[in-house]
C-alpha positions in Angstrom: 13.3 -14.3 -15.7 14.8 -12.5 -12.3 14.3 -14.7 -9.9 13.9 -12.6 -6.6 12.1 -13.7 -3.3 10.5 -11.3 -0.6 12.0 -11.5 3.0 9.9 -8.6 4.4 6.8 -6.4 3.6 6.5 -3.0 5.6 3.8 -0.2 5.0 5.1 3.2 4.6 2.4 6.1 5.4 2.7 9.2 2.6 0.9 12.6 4.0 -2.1 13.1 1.5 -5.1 15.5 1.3 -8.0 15.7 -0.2 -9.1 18.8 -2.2 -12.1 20.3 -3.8 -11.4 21.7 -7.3 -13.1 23.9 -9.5 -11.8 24.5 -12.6 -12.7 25.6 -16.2 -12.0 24.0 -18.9 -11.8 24.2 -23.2 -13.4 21.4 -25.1 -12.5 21.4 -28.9 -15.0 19.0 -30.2 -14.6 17.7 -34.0 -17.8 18.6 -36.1 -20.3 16.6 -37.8 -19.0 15.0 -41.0 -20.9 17.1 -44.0 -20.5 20.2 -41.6 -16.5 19.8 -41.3 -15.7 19.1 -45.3 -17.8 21.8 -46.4 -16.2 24.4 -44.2 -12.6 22.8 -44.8 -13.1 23.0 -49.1 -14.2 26.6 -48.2 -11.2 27.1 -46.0 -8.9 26.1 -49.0 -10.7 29.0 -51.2 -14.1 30.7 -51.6 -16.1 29.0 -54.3 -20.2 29.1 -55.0 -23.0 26.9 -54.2 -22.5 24.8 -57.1 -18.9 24.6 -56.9 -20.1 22.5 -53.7 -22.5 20.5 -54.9 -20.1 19.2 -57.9 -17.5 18.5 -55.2 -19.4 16.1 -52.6 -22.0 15.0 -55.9 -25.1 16.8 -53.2 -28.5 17.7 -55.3 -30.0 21.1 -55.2 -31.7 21.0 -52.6 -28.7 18.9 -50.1 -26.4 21.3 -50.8 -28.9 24.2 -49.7 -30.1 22.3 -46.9 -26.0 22.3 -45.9 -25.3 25.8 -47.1 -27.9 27.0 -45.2 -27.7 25.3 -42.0 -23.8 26.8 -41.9 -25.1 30.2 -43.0 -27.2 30.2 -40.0 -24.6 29.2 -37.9 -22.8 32.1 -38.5 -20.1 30.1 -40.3 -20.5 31.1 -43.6 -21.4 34.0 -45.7 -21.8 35.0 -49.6 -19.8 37.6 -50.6 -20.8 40.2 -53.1 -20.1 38.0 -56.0 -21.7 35.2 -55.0 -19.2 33.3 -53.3 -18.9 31.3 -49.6 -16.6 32.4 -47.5 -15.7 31.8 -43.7 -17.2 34.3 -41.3 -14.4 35.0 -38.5 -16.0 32.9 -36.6 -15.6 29.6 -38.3 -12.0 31.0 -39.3 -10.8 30.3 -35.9 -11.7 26.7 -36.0 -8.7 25.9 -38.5 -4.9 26.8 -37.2 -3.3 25.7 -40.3 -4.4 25.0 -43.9 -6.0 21.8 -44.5 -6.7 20.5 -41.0 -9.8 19.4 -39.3 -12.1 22.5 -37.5 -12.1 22.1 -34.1 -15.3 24.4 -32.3 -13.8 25.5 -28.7 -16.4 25.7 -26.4 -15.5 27.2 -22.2 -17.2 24.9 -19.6 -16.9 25.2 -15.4 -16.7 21.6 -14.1 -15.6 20.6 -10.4 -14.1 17.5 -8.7 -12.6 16.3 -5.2 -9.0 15.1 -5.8 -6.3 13.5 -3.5 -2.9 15.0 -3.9 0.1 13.6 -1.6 2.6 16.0 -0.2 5.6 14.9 -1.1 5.4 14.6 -5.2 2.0 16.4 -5.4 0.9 13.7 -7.9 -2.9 12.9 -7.7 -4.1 9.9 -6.4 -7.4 9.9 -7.5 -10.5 10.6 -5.7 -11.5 6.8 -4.3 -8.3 6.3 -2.0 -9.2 4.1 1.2 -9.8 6.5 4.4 -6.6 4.7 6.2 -5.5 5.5 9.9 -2.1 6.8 10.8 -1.0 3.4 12.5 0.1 -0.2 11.6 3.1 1.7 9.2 6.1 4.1 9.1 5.0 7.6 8.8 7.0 9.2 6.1 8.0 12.8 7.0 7.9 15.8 4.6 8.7 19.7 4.4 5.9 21.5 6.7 5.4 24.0 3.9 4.2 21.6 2.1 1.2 21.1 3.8 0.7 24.7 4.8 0.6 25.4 0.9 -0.8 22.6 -0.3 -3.7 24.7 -1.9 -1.3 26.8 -4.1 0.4 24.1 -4.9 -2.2 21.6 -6.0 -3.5 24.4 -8.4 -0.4 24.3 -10.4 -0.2 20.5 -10.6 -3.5 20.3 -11.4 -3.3 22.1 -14.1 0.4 20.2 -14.9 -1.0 16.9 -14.4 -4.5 17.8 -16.5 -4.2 15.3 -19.2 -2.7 12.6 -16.6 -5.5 13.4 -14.5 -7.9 12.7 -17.4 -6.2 9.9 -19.0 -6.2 8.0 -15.9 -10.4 8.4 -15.4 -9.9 10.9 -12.1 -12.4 13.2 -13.9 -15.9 12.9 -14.0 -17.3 11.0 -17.4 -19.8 13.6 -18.6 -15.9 15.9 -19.2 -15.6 13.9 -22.4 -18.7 12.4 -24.5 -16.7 11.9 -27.6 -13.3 10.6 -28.2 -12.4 12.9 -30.6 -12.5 16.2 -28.0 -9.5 17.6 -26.6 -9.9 19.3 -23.3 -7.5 21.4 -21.3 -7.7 23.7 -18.3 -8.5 27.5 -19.1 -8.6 28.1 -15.4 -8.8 26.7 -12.0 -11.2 29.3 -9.9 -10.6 27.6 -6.1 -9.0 24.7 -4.6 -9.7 24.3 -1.2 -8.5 21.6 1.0 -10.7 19.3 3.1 -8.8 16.9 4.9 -5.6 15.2 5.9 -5.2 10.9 5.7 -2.2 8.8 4.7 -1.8 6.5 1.7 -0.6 3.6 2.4 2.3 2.2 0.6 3.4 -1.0 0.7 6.9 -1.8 0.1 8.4 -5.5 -0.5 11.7 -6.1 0.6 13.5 -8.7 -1.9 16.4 -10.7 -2.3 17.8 -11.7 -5.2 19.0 -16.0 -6.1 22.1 -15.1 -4.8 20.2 -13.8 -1.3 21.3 -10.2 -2.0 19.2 -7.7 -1.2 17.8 -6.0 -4.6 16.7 -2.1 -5.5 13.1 -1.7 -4.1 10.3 -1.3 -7.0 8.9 2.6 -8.2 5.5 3.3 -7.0 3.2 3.2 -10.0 0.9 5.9 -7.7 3.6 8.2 -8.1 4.6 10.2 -11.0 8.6 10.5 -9.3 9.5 8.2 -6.8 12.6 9.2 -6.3 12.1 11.4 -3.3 10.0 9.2 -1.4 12.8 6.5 -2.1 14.9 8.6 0.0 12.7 9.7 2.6 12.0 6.0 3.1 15.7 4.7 3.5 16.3 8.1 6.2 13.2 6.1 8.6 14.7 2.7 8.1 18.1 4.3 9.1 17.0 5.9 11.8 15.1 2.9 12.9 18.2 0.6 12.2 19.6 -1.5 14.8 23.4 -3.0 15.2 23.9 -6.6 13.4 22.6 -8.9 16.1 24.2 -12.5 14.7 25.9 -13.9 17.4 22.6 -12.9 19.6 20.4 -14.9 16.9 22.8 -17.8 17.2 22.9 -17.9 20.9 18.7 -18.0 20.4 19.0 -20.7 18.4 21.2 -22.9 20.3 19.1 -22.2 23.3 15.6 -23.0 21.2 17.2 -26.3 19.6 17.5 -25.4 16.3 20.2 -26.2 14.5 18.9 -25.9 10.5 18.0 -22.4 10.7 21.5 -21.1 11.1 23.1 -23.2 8.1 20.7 -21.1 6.1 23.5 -18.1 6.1 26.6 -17.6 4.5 29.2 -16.8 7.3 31.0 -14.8 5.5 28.2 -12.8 2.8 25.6 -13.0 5.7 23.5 -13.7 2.8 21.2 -16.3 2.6 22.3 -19.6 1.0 19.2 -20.3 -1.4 20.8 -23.9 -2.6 20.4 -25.0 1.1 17.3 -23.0 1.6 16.0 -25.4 -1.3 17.1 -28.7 -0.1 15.5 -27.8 3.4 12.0 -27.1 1.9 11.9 -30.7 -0.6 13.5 -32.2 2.7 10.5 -30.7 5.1 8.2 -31.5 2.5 9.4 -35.2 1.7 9.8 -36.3 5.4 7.7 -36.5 8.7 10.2 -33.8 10.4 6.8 -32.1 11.3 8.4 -28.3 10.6 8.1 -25.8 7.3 10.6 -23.0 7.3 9.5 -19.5 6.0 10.9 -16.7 5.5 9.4 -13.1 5.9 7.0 -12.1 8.9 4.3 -14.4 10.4 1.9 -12.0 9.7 2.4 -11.8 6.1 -0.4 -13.9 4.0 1.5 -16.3 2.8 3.2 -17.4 6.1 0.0 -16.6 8.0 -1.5 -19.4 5.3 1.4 -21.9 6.0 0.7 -21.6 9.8 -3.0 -22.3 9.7 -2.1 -25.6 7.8 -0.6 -26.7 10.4 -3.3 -25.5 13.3 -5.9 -26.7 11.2 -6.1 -30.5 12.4 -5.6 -29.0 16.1 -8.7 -27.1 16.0 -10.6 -29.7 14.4 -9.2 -32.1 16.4 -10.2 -29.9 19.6 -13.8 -29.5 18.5 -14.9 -33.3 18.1 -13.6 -33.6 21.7 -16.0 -33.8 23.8 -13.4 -32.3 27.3 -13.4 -28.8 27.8 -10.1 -27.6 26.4 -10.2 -24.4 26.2 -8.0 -23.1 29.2 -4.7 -24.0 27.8 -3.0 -20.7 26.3 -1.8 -19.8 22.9 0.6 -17.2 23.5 1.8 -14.5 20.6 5.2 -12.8 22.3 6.4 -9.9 20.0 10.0 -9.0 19.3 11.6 -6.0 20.3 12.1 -5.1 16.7 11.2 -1.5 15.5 9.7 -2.4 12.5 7.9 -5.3 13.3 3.9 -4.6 13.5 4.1 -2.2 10.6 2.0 -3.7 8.4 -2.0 -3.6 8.2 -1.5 -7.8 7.4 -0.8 -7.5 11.3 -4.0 -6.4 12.3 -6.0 -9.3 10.3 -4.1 -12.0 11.5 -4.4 -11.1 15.3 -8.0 -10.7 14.7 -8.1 -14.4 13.2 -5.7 -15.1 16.0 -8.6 -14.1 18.1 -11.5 -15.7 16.4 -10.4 -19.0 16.3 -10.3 -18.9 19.7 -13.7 -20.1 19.7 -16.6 -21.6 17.7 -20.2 -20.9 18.8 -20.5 -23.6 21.2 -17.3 -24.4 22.2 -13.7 -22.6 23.7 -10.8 -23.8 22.0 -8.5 -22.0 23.8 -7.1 -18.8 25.4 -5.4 -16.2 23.5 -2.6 -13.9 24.9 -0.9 -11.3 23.1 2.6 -10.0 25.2 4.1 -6.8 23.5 7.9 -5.2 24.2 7.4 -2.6 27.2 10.9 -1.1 29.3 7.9 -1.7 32.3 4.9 -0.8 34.4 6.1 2.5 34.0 6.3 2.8 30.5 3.6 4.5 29.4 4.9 5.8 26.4 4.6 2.6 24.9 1.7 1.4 26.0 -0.2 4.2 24.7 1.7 3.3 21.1 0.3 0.0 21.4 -3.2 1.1 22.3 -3.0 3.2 19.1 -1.7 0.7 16.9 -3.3 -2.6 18.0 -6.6 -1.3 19.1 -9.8 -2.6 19.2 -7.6 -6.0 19.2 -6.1 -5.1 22.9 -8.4 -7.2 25.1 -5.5 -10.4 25.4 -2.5 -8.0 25.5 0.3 -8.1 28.1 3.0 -5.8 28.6 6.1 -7.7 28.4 9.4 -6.6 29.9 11.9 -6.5 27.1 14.4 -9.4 26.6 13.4 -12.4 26.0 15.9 -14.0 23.7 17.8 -10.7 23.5 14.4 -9.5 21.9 15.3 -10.6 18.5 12.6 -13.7 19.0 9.3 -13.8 18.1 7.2 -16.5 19.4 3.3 -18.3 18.7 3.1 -21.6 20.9 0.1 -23.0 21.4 0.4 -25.4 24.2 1.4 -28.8 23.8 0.4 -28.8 19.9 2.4 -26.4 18.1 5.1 -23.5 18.0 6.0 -20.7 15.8 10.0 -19.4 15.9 11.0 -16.3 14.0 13.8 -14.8 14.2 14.1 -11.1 13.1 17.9 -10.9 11.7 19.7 -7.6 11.9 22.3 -7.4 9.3 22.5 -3.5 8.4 25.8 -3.8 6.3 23.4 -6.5 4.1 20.2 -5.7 4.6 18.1 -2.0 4.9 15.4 -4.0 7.5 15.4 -7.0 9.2 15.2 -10.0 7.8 12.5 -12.1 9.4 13.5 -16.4 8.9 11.7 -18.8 11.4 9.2 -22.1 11.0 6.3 -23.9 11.8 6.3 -26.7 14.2 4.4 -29.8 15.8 7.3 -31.8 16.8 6.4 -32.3 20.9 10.2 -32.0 21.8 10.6 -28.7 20.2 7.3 -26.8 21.5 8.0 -28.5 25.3 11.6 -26.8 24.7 10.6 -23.5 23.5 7.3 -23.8 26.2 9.8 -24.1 29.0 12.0 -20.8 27.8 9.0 -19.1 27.5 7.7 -19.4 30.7 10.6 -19.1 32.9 10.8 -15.5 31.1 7.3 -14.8 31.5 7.3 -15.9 34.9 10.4 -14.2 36.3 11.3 -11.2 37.1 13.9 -8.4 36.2 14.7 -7.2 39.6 13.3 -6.6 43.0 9.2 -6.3 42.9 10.0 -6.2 38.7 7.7 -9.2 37.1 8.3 -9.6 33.2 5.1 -9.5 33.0 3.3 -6.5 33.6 -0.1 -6.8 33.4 -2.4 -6.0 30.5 -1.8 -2.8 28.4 -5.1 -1.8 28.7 -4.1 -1.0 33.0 -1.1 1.0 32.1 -1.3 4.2 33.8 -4.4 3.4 35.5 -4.2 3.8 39.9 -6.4 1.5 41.9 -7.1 3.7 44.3 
C-alpha cells in the first residue's frame, strides 16, 4: 500500500453554470411477456391461430384473448389465407431476426443542470451555491462562457447516458430497467447563473518526502486540462526558496527540532526522523506535537484544541476575570495561505471560544499581511475573503519573521509556530511544518518577538500595526 502523507490542502474555484434544459427524448420499453413472444414467433414466419396456440400450449380461448388484443393494437393482421402477420407497425420493433421488440415511444422532459467551463462535464443539479473566495480562481477561455449555451447542448446530448447513469435526471425518465432512452432533441438551453465549484486539491508526499502526482477529479470526465490550468496559478503565485529565511526564524523562535526534519541536500522531508519526533513527543512531557500541513486544516485544527482544551476549562472554574489577556492569530505573507473554506470554520471557532455564556475567556485578534494604511487593495481582499469574521482583524505591516511565520499564542498558556516552506525546485506550494506548544519558555520567547514587531514601527509615523481592516480607507473627518 502507497504510503503518502498530505502537507497541504488548497481549494481551487472551477467557473460553472447552471442551465435549464429541455430536451426530448426516445424510450424503447421491452413489452409484456405473452405480447413479446407472440410477436417475435410471428416475426420468424406467418403461421395461424393454432399454429400459436400449439407453440405456447394457450387454449382457445387464451390464444384469442392474445391474438386479439395484438390485432387491436395494430400489431397484427390475418392475411387472405388465414395467416398472422406483422402490420408495419410492429415490424419496426425488431432490427434484426430473433431479437426482443422494443416499442419507441417520443417524450419532452426538462431539467436544470450544472455544467463547468472548462471540460463541460455536468455536475449535476444539487452542487453547493459557493462564493468566489477562500480559493484560487481557476481561469478559462472567455468564449467559453459567452457560448456556454451552444456548447452545453452538444454535451448534453454527448454525456446523455452519463447524465442518466449517474441519477442527474429526473426518476419518472425511467420506470423500468429494461428501457433504453436517448435524446431525439434538445429544444432550448438557456443559462441561469454563474457560481464556482469548489475543488479541493491535497498536496502529498510520498515515504521518501517527495512530492507525488496530484489525484484526477472524479467530478470531471478529463482532468487533464484543469491539471494544467491549476499548476499555471501555483506558478504564477510561486515564490523564491526561502530556507535560509526559515532557518534564521527558527533560531530566532528557539527551535531547534523543526529544522533536522529536512534533508540538506533533497530538501525533502526526512520521514525516519519525522517518526522518531512524534513517539518522542508522544512518550515524554516535552509539552509540543509537531504537525505538518496548515493549522487550519481539520486534523491540525483537532490536535490544537487538545491542547487548548484544559486552558479553557481551566479558565472557566476560575472564579478571576480573565478574559483581557489576548490570543493573537498573525497570518503569513504567504499567497496561498487562507485558500481553503477549513479557514473560515476554524476562525469562527477561534472566535467562539472566546466566550461561554457567562463568562470571557479571552480576547481574540486576528492580524493579516498589509504593505500599510494605505493599502487598500488588500484590505478590501480581506474584507471579501474573511468577512463576516472581520470584527478582531488588524492590518499588519508585512515582515514579521521575513513573513514566512505564522503564529497562534495565546498568552502565557500556549503557542502555535508554522512555518510556510518555500521550496519551488521540490515542491509546487508551500509546505506548511510547525507545532503545538505549552512549554512556558517557548510561548514567553515567541510572546516577546511578537510584540516587539507588533509594537514597532517601520519608519517615521509607520506603526506595524495599522489598525483594524474594517477602518481602511475610511477619513475621520
Amino acid at each position: 500500500m502507497e504510503n503518502k502523507t498530505t502537507y497541504h490542502e488548497i481549494d481551487f474555484l472551477l467557473p460553472t453554470q447552471r442551465f435549464n434544459i429541455s430536451f426530448s427524448y426516445i424510450t424503447q420499453k421491452g413489452l409484456p411477456f405473452v405480447r413479446e413472444y407472440v410477436l417475435r414467433l410471428i416475426h420468424l414466419a406467418p403461421m395461424t391461430k393454432s399454429h400459436v396456440a400449439t407453440f405456447f400450449g394457450f387454449s382457445r380461448k387464451e390464444v384469442d384473448e392474445a391474438i386479439m388484443d395484438l390485432i387491436d393494437r395494430g400489431e397484427l393482421t390475418l392475411s387472405n389465407n388465414e395467416r398472422l402477420m406483422l402490420t408495419e407497425k410492429s415490424s419496426g420493433y425488431f432490427s434484426e431476426i430473433g431479437e426482443s421488440p422494443r416499442l419507441s415511444l417520443l417524450r419532452d422532459s426538462g431539467t436544470c443542470l450544472s455544467f463547468d467551463l472548462a471540460t463541460f462535464s455536468c455536475l449535476g443539479k444539487d452542487i453547493a451555491s459557493d462564493k468566489w473566495k477562500l480559493g484560487i480562481s481557476i481561469r478559462v477561455d472567455d468564449e467559453n462562457a459567452s457560448k456556454s449555451e451552444a456548447l452545453v447542448e452538444k454535451h448534453f446530448q454527448r454525456q446523455f447516458q452519463e447524465i442518466l447513469h449517474k441519477g442527474f435526471l429526473s426518476k419518472s425518465l425511467v420506470q423500468d430497467e429494461k428501457d433504453s432512452l436517448s435524446v431525439y432533441t434538445v429544444n432550448s438551453v438557456n443559462r441561469l447563473r454563474q457560481m464556482p465549484f469548489r475543488m479541493t486539491v491535497k498536496f502529498k508526499v510520498d515515504q521518501d518526502g517527495r512530492n507525488v502526482e496530484r489525484d484526477d477529479f472524479e467530478a470531471l470526465n478529463n482532468s487533464d486540462f484543469v491539471h494544467e490550468r491549476i499548476t499555471f496559478e501555483l506558478s504564477r503565485l510561486s515564490r523564491p526558496d526561502n530556507t535560509i529565511e526559515i532557518a534564521k526564524a527558527m533560531l530566532d523562535v528557539g527551535d531547534s527540532d523543526t529544522l533536522k526534519l529536512f534533508d540538506s541536500k533533497t530538501n525533502c522531508i526526512n520521514f525516519k526522523y519525522w517518526e522518531d519526533l512524534k513517539r518522542l513527543e508522544e512518550n515524554s512531557q516535552l509539552k509540543r506535537t509537531t504537525f505538518l500541513g496548515p493549522i487550519y486544516s481539520s486534523e491540525n485544527w483537532g490536535i490544537l484544541q487538545q491542547s487548548l482544551a484544559p486552558i479553557l476549562v481551566s479558565r472557566i472554574e476560575k472564579k478571576a476575570d480573565t478574559g483581557h489577556e489576548l490570543f493573537v492569530w498573525l497570518a503569513p505573507s504567504d499567497p496561498v495561505w487562507s485558500k481553503s473554506s477549513r479557514l473560515s470554520s476554524s476562525l469562527s471557532d477561534f472566535l467562539l471560544k472566546a466566550s461561554t455564556k457567562n463568562k470571557h475567556l479571552y480576547t481574540p485578534r486576528l492580524y493579516l499581511p498589509v504593505a500599510g494604511q494605505e493599502d487598500l487593495r488588500s484590505a478590501r481582499q480581506w474584507r471579501h475573503e474573511l468577512e463576516p469574521n472581520l470584527d478582531v482583524a488588524h492590518g499588519l505591516i508585512e515582515g514579521f519573521l521575513g513573513g514566512n511565520v505564522e503564529i497562534l499564542l495565546f498568552e502565557g498558556e500556549l503557542v502555535v509556530v508554522v512555518y510556510h516552506m518555500s521550496l519551488p525546485a521540490s515542491f509546487p506550494v508551500s509546505f506548511p511544518i510547525g507545532f503545538v506548544s505549552i512549554d512556558k519558555d517557548i510561548v514567553a520567547t515567541v510572546s516577546r518577538l511578537m510584540k516587539k514587531y507588533i509594537e514597532g514601527n517601520s519608519g517615521f509615523d509607520r506603526p506595524n500595526d495599522c489598525g483594524p481592516i474594517s477602518s481602511f480607507g475610511r477619513s475621520d473627518a
